[in-house]
Structures are given as C-alpha cells and as structure tokens.
N, C-alpha and C positions, 0 to 999 in steps of 0.2 A: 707609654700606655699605663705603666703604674700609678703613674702620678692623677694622671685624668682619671683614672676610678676612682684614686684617693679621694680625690676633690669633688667629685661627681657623689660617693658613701656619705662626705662631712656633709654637702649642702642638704642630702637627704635628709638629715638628722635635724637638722638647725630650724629654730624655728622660724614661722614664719616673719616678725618681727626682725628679727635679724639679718634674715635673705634680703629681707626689701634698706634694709640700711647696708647692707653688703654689694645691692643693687646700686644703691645709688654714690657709695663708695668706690663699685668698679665704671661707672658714667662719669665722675670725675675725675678720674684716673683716665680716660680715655679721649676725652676734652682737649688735652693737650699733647704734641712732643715735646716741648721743652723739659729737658732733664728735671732742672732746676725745681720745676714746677711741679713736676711728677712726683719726686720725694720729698718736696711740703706740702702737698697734698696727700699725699701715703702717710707721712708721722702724724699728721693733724687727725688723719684719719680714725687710727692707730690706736693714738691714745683719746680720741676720744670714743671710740668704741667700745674701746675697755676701761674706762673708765679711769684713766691715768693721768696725773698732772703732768708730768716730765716724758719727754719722748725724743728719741734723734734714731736715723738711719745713717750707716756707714757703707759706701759701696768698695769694692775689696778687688784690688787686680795688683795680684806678680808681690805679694805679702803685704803689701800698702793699704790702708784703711783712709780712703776719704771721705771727711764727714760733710755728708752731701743738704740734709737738713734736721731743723732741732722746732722742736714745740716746749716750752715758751720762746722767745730768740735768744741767742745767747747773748751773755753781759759783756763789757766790752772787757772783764775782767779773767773774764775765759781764755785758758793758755793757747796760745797761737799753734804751741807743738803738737795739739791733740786735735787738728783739722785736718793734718798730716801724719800719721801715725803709723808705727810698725806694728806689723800683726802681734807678733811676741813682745810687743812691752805691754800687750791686753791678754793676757792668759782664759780670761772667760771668754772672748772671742774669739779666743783659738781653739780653747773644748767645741765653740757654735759649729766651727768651721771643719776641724776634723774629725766629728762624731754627725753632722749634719742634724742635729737633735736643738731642743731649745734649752739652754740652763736659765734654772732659778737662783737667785741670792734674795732671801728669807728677810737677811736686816743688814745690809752694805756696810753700815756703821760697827759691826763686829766683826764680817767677813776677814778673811785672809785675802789682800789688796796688793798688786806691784803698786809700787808709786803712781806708774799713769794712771790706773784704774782709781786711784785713792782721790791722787786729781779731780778726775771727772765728777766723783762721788761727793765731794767737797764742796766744788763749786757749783755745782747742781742740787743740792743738797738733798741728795737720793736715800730714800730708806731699803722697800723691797725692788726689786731690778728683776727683769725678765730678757733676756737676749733671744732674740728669735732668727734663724736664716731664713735669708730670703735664697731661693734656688729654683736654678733653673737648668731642666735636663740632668739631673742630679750632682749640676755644680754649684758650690756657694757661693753666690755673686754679690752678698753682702749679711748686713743684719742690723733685722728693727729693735732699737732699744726703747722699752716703754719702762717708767718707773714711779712710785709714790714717792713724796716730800713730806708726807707728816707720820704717816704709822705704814705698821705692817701689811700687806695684803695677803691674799692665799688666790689660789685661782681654783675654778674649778674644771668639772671636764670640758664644758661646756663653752668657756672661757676659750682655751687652750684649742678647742675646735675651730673656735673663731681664728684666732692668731692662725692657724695654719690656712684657712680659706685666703684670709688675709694677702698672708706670708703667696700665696698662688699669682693673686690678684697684682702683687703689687711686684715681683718679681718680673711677670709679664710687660705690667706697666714700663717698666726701670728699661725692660729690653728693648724693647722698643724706638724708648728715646733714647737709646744707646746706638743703636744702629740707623736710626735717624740724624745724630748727632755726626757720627761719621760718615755718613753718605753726605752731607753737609760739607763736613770738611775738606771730602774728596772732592767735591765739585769746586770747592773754592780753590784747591790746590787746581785743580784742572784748569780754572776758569785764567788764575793767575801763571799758567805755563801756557797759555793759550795767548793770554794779554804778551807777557814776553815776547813771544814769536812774533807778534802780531807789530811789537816795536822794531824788534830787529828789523821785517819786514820795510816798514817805513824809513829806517833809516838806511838801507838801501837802495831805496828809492829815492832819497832825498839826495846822494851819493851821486847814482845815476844819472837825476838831473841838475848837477851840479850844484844843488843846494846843501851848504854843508855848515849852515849855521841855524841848525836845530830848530829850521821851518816848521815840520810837521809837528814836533812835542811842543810849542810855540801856541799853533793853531788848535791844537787838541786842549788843551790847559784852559786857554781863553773863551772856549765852544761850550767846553763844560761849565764853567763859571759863567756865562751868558743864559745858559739853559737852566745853573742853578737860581739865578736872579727870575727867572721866568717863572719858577716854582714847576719844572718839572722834575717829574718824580726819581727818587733811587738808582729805582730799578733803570729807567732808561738813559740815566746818567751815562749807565756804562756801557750800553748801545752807541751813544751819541759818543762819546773818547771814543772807540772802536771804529768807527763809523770815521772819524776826524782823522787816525790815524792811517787810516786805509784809503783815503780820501783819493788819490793820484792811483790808487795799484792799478788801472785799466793801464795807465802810460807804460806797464811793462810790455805791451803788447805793441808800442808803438817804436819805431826803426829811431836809432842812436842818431843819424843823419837827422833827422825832425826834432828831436826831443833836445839834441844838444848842439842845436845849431843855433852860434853866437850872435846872428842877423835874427832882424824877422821873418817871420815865417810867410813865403808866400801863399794865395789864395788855396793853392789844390795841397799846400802841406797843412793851412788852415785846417781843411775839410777834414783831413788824416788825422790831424792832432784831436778833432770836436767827437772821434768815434772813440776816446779811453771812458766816458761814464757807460757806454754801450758794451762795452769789451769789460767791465768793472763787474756791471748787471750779471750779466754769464756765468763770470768765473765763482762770484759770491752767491749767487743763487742754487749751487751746488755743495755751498758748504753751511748744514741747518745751522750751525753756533752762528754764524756771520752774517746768517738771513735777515737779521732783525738791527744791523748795524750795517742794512744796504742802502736807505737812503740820501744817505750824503754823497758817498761815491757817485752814487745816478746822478744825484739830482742838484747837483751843490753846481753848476753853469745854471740851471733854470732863476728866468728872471719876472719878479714881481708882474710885468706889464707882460709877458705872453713873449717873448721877442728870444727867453735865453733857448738850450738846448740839453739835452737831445731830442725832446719831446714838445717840446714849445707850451710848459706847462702855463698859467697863469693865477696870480692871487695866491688863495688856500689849496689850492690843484694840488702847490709845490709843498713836501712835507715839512714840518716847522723846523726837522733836526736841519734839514739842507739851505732853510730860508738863517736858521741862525750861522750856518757855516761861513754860509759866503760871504756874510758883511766880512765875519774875521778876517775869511780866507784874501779877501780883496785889500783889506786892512793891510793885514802884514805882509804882500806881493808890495804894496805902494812903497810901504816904510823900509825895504829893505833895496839893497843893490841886486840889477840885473847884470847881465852882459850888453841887453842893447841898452840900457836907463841906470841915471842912478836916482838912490833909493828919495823918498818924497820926506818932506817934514811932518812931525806927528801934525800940526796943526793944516796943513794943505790938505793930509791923506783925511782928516774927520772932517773937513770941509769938503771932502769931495763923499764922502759916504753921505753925509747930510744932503747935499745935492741930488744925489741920487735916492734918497727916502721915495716911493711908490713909484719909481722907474725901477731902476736893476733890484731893489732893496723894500721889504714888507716895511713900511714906516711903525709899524708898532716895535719889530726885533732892531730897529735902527737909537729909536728912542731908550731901549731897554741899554743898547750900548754905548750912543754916547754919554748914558750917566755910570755907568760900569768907569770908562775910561776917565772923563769925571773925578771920577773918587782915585 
C-alpha cells in the first residue's frame, strides 16, 4: 500500500509532459512478455528520459547480478565476467540493494572503484553514474544504471521523481515477464514428462503386439518430417508426434488372442480388431492435453475413396494429420517382417503406395512422400 501512494503522490507532481512520455513508456513496457525485450526496452527508456548516453539494467537473484540489457550495445571488448557478476565485487550495488535508496557517483573517474566497478567504468567510459533499484513489494529485484560519457551531470528533484515512477513501471514490467518466463518453462517441463509417458506408453504397445523393432518411434519421426515438408505449423508438429505415437493405444482394449495371433485374423476377429480407433476416440477424448493429438488414432484406417473405417470418412472428411499417417503407417507394416508375411522391398512397398495414390492414399500426401523418400 505504501508503495502505491508513493507512486500515485510522484505521478501527482510530475508534469504533464512527462506523465504522457511515462505513459507511453509504461505502453511499451506492456507490449510485450519477453524478458529480454522488457529490459531493452526499460534502459532505452531510462536513459532516454533522462537524458543519458549510457545505460544497463542488472537483474539480481541468490547475490548474482545478471546483466540483462545495456543502451548503447556493448563492444565485443566488454568483459565477459561482468554479464555474470557477484553482488560484492560491485560495492555501489550493494549500498542500492541494502539501503533500497538510489546512489549517486558525481565523477566515476575519481570515485573509490573495486576493480569490477573500475572495469565497467572504463569500458563504458562513464563519467557521473546513478544506480537506481528496481523493487518490488519492498524486495530489490535489481538496478537501473543510467550514466554520462562526457561531463558531470547533477540531477534534480524532479529528475529523481522520475527515476522512481520509472523504477515502479519497470520493476512491474520485469515481474511479469518473469513469472511469464516460468510458467513457460513449467509447461515445457510438463509438456516434455507428458511426451515421455506418452513414449513409454507406445513402446508398450509395440511390446504387446509383438513389434519390437521401434515401429512406432519409426512412424512418429517420418509423420513429422512429412508434415514438416507439408509446411505445417510448430505448433502442430507436436500434436501430429503425439498423435503418431499413440496411434495403436485403442488396441490395449483389444484381447491378446486377436492382437497376437500369429495367423490371420478371421472375419468376426476382423471386426473386433477395426473397433481400437473407436475405443482410442473414448479413452483420449477424456484426456484435454491429448485431445488435439486424437486424429490419427481415429482416423489413420480412414481411406481416400470413403471405403476405410471407423467412419467411412472420404477425401478432405479425413483429417490431414491421419491422411499423412497412413501412407507412413502402411509404408513401414510392408517394409517390415510380420508373423504371417515377410517384410516387402523398399521399391515394391513405394510402388504399391503410388498405386494406391486417390484409393486408400490423398494423392497430394503421397506425392509429398515419395520425394521425401526420394531424397
């Protein structure tokens, strides 16, 4: 609550000129989460507000100073050690940090300096320096350095009003993308314990139905690589792997007598065997992460001309992740050994895909594959 009067008393003061550049300082600030982006756009800010050549932000966790961005960019002659830095080898940002105040240095070039500090001073070739905390909830979660390169400056009160709206604005900002950044990395750690599972899964099933020469991670690899030649996107990349991986799970549903019976399978086990994309549908339709990588599962038997199943989809009916599976998926059943067949020559198995182009197979995803295979 302190803090928000604080800042709510400065804005009162400030004139209007300033508000409306402070306005449009906190608008770009708000533009983005990217970290990165947040504190080159904070120092640019910074110092040009105030009227400063030189300028960098350091953000501050567990005594560590990372320096997150600099206005003008730094030389390539700039020490490596001072991007990563200990709090105590910078003495003026340890006054920032444990008095929560701003310090001034008047002329750097006479100052009492550690080495690092003298460093930075040198190679930036800083005259007066202003260190400012940025804080938030009354912790220092870093500090804006703005500075002159040719003479003295003085600040006034008016100046120093600013820096602390500043110092509010950008503090917030910082937080933001901070907790943005991590709820990121959470979901990718999630997303990546969830892909795991999701392989163990398959090669259980692979296991199960006696395929034990890395079918499914085969057909996943090659599905994705067909859909990246296709120019679909990213994002659905890893729907379509997911999707490819999962591709058989209905079959856990289906009796060891049918699934791993070394004969073929008569008509009424037929019938039993054609209900796993239906029994797939179910089980995945209750899991939201998996909902968006149920196509293939369903839909990877549906064929081009209306004839496959469970649905009797036809054409563009059938979804594209499932129209690119099955080439693969038919691919590598031919090229590989069964119990009742043995496995087909790569040249036989793409001669019989090509054959089937606008029968079982969308001739556009077939075209796209045999120049994949091709190359």
């Amino acid at each position: 609550m302190e803090q928000s009067i604080t800042y709510e008393n400065l804005t009162a003061q400030t004139p209007a000129k300033e508000l409306w550049t402070l306005l449009k300082v906190s608008s770009s600030l708000a533009s983005t989460l990217d970290l990165t982006e947040v504190l080159q756009i904070a120092i640019e800010s910074a110092a040009d507000l105030l009227g400063f050549e030189s300028g960098a932000i350091y953000t501050l966790e567990n005594n560590l100073l990372y320096l997150g961005a600099t206005t003008p960019p730094l030389t390539p002659q700039f020490p490596n050690e001072l991007r990563l830095a200990q709090l105590c080898d910078h003495p003026h940002i340890e006054r920032v940090v444990s008095t929560k105040k701003p310090v001034y240095l008047d002329d750097a070039r006479s100052a009492l300096l550690s080495p690092a500090e003298k460093m930075v001073v040198d190679s930036r070739h800083l005259v007066s320096i202003l260190y400012f905390p940025l804080m938030l909830k009354e912790i220092v979660t870093g500090v804006f350095i703005v500075g002159t390169t040719e003479k003295v400056r003085q600040f006034t009160k008016s100046e120093m009003d600013l820096c602390h709206i500043l110092s509010f604005q950008v503090s917030l900002a910082v937080a933001n993308a901070q907790l943005y950044k991590k709820a990121q990395q959470a979901l990718a750690e999630l997303s990546q314990a969830y892909d795991s599972t999701l392989k163990g899964w398959s090669q259980v099933l692979d296991m199960r139905d006696h395929v034990t020469d890395e079918h499914t991670n085969r057909v996943a690899e090659l599905t994705v690589a067909l859909a990246a030649r296709m120019d679909i996107s990213d994002d659905e990349l890893g729907h379509i792997r997911r999707g490819a991986l999962l591709h058989d799970i209905g079959k856990m549903a289906i009796p060891d007598a049918i699934l791993q019976k070394p004969d073929v399978l008569t008509a009424d086990e037929q019938e039993i065997m054609k209900t796993h994309p239906e029994k797939a549908y179910r089980l995945l339709s209750q899991i939201d992460y998996l909902a968006p990588a149920m196509d293939i599962p369903y839909c990877h038997h549906e064929k081009w001309d209306g004839t496959g199943y469970p649905r009797g989809l036809k054409g563009e009916e059938i979804p594209l992740s499932a129209r690119l599976f099955a080439v693969v998926d038919v691919y590598d059943a031919l090229t590989t050994d069964r119990p009742y067949r043995k496995a087909w020559s790569r040249e036989k198995a793409l001669a019989h895909i090509q054959e089937q182009s606008g029968g079982h197979f969308c001739p556009q995803v077939v075209d796209a594959f045999l120049e994949i295979m091709r190359e």
